[in-house]
C-alpha positions in Angstrom: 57.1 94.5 72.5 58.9 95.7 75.7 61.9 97.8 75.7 65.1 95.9 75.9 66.6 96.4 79.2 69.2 99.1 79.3 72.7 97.7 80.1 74.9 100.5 81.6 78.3 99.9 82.6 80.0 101.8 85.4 81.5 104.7 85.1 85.1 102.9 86.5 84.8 100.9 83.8 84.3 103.4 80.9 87.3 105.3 83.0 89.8 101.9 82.6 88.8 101.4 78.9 89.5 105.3 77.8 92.6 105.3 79.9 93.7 101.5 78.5 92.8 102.9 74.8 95.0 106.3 75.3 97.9 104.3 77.3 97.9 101.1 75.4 98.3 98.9 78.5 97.0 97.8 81.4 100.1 98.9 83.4 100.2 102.3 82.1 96.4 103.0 82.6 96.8 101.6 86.0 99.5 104.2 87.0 97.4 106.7 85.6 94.5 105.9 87.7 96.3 105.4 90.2 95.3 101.4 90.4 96.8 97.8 90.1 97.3 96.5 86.7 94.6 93.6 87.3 91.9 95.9 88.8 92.5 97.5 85.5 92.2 94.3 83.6 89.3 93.5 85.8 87.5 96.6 84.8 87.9 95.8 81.3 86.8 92.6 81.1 83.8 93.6 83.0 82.7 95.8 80.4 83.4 93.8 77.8 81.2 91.2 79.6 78.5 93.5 79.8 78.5 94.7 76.1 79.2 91.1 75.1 81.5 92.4 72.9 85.6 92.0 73.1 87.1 95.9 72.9 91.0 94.9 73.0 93.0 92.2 71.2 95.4 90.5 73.5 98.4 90.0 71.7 101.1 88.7 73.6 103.7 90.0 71.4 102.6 93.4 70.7 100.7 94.2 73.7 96.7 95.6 73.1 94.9 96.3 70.3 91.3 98.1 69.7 88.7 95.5 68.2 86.4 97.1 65.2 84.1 97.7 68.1 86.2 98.6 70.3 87.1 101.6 68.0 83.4 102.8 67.5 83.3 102.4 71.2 85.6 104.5 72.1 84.1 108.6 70.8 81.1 107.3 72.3 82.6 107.0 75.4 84.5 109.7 75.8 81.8 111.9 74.1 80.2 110.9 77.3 83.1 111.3 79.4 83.4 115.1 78.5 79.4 115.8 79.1 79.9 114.5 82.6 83.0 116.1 83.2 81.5 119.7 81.4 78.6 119.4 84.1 79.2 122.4 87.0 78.7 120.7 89.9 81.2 118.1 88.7 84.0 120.6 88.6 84.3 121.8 92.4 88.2 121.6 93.0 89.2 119.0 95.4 89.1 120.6 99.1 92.2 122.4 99.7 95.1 121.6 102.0 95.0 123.8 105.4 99.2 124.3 106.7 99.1 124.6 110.7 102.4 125.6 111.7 102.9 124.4 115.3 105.6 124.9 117.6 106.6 122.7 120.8 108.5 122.0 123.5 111.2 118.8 122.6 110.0 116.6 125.3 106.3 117.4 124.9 106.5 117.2 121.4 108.3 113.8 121.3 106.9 112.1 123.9 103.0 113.5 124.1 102.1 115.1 120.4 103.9 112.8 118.2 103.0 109.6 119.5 98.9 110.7 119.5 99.5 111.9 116.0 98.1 109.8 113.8 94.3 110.3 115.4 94.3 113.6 114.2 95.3 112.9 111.0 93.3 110.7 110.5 89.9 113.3 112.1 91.8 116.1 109.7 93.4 114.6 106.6 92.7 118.3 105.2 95.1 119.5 107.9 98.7 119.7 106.7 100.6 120.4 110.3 104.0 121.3 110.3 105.9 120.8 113.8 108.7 122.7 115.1 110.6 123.1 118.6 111.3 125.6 120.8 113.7 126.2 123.7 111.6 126.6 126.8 114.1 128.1 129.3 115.6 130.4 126.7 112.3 131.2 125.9 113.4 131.1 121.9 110.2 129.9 120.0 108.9 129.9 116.6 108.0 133.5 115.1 106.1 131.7 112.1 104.0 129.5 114.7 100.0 129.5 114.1 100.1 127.6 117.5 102.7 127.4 120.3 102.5 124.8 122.6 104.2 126.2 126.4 105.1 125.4 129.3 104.5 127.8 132.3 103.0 128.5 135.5 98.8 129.6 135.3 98.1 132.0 135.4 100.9 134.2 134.6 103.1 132.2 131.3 99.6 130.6 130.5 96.1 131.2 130.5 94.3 128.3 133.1 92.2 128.0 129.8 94.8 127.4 128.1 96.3 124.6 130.4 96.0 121.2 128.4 96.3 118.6 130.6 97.0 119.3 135.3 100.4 116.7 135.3 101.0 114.8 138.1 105.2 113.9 139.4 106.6 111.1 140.9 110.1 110.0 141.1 110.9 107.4 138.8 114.3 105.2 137.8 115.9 102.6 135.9 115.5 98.7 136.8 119.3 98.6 136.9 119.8 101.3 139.2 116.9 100.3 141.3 118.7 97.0 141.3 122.2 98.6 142.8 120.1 100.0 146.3 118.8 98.4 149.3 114.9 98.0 149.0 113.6 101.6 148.9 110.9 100.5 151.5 110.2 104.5 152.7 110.6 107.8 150.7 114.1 108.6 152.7 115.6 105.7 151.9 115.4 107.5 148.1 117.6 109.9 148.9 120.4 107.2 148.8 120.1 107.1 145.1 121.4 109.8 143.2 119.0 112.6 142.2 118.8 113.8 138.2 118.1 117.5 138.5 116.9 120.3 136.2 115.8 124.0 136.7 112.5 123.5 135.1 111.3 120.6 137.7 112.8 121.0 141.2 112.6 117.9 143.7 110.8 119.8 146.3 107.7 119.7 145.7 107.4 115.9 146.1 110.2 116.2 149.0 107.3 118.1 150.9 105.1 115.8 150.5 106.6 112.7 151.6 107.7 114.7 154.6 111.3 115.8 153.4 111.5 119.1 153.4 114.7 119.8 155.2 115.8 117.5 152.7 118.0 120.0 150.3 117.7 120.1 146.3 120.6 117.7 144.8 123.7 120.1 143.8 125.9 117.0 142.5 126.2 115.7 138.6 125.0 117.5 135.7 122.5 119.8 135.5 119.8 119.2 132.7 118.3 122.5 131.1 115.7 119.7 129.2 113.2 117.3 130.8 113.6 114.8 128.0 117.3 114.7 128.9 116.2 114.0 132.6 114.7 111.0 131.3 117.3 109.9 128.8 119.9 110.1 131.9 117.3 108.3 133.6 117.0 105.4 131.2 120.5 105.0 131.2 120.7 104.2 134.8 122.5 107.7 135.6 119.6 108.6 138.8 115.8 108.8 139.8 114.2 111.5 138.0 110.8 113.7 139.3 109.3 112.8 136.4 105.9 113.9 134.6 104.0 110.7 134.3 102.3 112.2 131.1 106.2 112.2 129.6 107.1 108.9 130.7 103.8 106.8 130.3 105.3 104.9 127.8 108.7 104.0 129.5 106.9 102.9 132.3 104.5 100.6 130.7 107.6 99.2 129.1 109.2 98.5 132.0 112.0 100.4 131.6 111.3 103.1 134.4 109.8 101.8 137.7 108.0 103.6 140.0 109.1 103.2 144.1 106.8 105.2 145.3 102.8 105.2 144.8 103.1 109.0 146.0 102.1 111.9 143.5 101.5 115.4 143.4 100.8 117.9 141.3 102.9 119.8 138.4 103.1 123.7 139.3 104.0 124.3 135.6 101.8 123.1 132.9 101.7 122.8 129.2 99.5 125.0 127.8 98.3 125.8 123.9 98.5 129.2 123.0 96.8 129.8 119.1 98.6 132.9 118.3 96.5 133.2 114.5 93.0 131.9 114.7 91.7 129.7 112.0 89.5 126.5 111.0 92.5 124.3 111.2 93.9 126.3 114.5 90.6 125.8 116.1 90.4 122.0 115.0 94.0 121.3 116.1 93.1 123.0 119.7 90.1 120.9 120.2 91.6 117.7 119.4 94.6 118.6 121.8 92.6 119.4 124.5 90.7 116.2 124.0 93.9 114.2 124.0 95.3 116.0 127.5 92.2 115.1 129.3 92.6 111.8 128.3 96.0 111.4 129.7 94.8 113.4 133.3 91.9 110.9 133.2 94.9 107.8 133.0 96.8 109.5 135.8 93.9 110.2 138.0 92.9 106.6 137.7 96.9 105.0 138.2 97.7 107.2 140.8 97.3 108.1 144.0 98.5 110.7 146.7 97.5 114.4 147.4 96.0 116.7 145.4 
C-alpha cells in the first residue's frame, strides 16, 4: 500500500496552540504573540481541522479546556518546539538597534529633516536617531553629536563636500500683508513693505540682483537671531522675509506665503553635514541626507528662475 500522506501543520499554528495551552485563552496567547484574539482562534481551529481532531473544549462558562488529545498533543509539540528552537542557526539574536545622535539647526531640523523623516526610517528601521538642536549664531552645539548638521559658508564653516543641498532666496510674505500694498508690479515697489531682518540672511544679496543696491539693509523692527522666526513673523503678517525656498516649500504650496517676485539667487551660506564619529549608521544617515537635499535643489532648479 502507499504511504499515507503526511499532514503537517504550520509552525504558527503549533506556536498558537502551545501558547493557548500555557495561557488558557485565546486573549492571553494573543498578547503573547503579539496577535488578535481571532487570528489566534483562527490558528487553532486550523490545526484542529487538519488533525481532525478537537484539542480545546469551549466552555462558555469556564473558558478552554484540553481534549484527551489535546493533552497527548501537547509534549509532542513542544518536544518539537524545543528541537527547532535548540538548532544554532535558529538562535542568531535579532539585529541590534544602531543610536545616531544628530544635532541640527531649529529651522532646518523642523522644516527640512523632520518632515522627510519617515523615508528613512522606513530604509533603516535598525537606525534608532536621536535629534537635537543647536544654536547656530552662538555657535553652541551638541558635544555628544555622531552628526552635526551646520550652517556656514564653503569652504571655510563647511567642507563644499559637505554642502547638502546649494539654496536658492527669494522674498516671500503673507497674503494679508500682500493684500495691505499697492500691486508690487516691480522689485522697488517691495521696498514699500516692511522688511523682516536677521544677521544670518542679509537682504542684499537679492537687492543686487534686482538692481537695488543703493537700497540699504532694513534697520526698523525686531531683529531675528533665527530663520524659523523670520518665517513665523512672516506668517503672521509682520513683513516680507528673504526666505530659503528649501525652509518654506511647504508654506508656500499652502498658500500661506506668496511669492512677488519670480527672481532668485543663490544662498552664500549652506547647510552642510559634518559626521564627527564615523559609523554604519553615520554613513547610512549621510547618504540618505544627501539624497534628500538634491531632491529639494532639483524642485528649486525646476520652480525657479533668475541668475545663477
Amino acid at each position: 500500500m502507499p504511504p499515507r500522506p503526511i499532514r503537517l501543520p504550520s509552525l504558527d499554528a503549533l506556536l498558537a496552540f502551545d501558547a493557548v495551552a500555557r495561557a488558557g485563552s485565546f486573549e492571553a496567547a494573543a498578547a503573547e504573540l503579539a496577535l488578535s484574539a481571532s487570528a489566534v482562534a483562527k490558528r487553532v481551529a486550523g490545526l484542529e481541522e487538519r488533525l481532525d481532531q478537537a484539542l480545546f473544549l469551549r466552555q462558555p462558562a469556564k473558558g478552554l479546556a484540553l481534549t484527551p488529545a489535546g493533552h497527548e498533543y501537547l509534549p509532542q509539540v513542544r518536544q518539537a518546539l524545543a528541537l527547532l528552537q535548540a538548532m544554532p542557526l535558529h538562535q542568531r539574536a535579532a539585529p541590534q538597534r544602531e543610536r545616531l545622535r544628530v544635532s541640527s539647526t531649529p529651522t532646518f531640523a523642523r522644516q527640512v529633516l523632520v518632515p522627510a523623516l519617515p523615508s528613512f526610517t522606513a530604509a533603516h528601521p535598525h537606525i534608532e536617531l536621536e535629534l537635537t538642536l543647536s544654536v547656530p549664531l552662538l555657535a553652541e552645539g551638541d558635544a555628544g553629536a555622531d552628526a552635526e548638521i551646520r550652517h556656514g559658508a564653503a569652504p571655510g564653516d563647511i567642507d563644499p563636500a559637505q554642502v547638502l543641498l546649494r539654496d536658492r532666496l527669494t522674498p516671500l510674505a503673507a497674503p494679508a500683508l500682500l493684500a495691505r500694498h499697492l500691486p508690487l508690479r516691480e522689485p522697488a515697489d517691495l521696498l514699500a513693505l516692511p522688511l523682516l531682518r536677521t544677521p544670518l540672511q542679509p537682504w542684499a544679496p537679492w537687492l543686487r540682483a534686482a538692481g537695488l543696491a543703493d537700497a540699504p539693509e532694513p534697520d526698523e523692527g525686531p531683529r531675528f537671531v533665527d530663520l524659523g522666526l523670520t518665517l513665523a513673523a512672516a506668517l503672521a503678517g509682520q513683513g516680507a522675509v528673504l526666505a530659503r525656498l528649501s525652509l518654506a516649500r511647504h508654506e508656500l504650496a499652502e498658500g500661506r506665503l506668496l511669492q512677488p517676485f519670480a527672481l532668485t539667487v543663490p544662498a552664500e551660506r549652506h547647510y552642510g553635514l559634518v559626521v564627527h564619529r564615523p559609523s554604519a549608521a553615520a554613513e547610512a544617515f549621510a547618504a540618505w541626507l544627501h539624497g534628500h537635499g538634491r531632491a529639494l535643489e532639483t524642485a528649486q532648479a525646476e520652480n525657479s528662475s533668475g541668475p545663477a
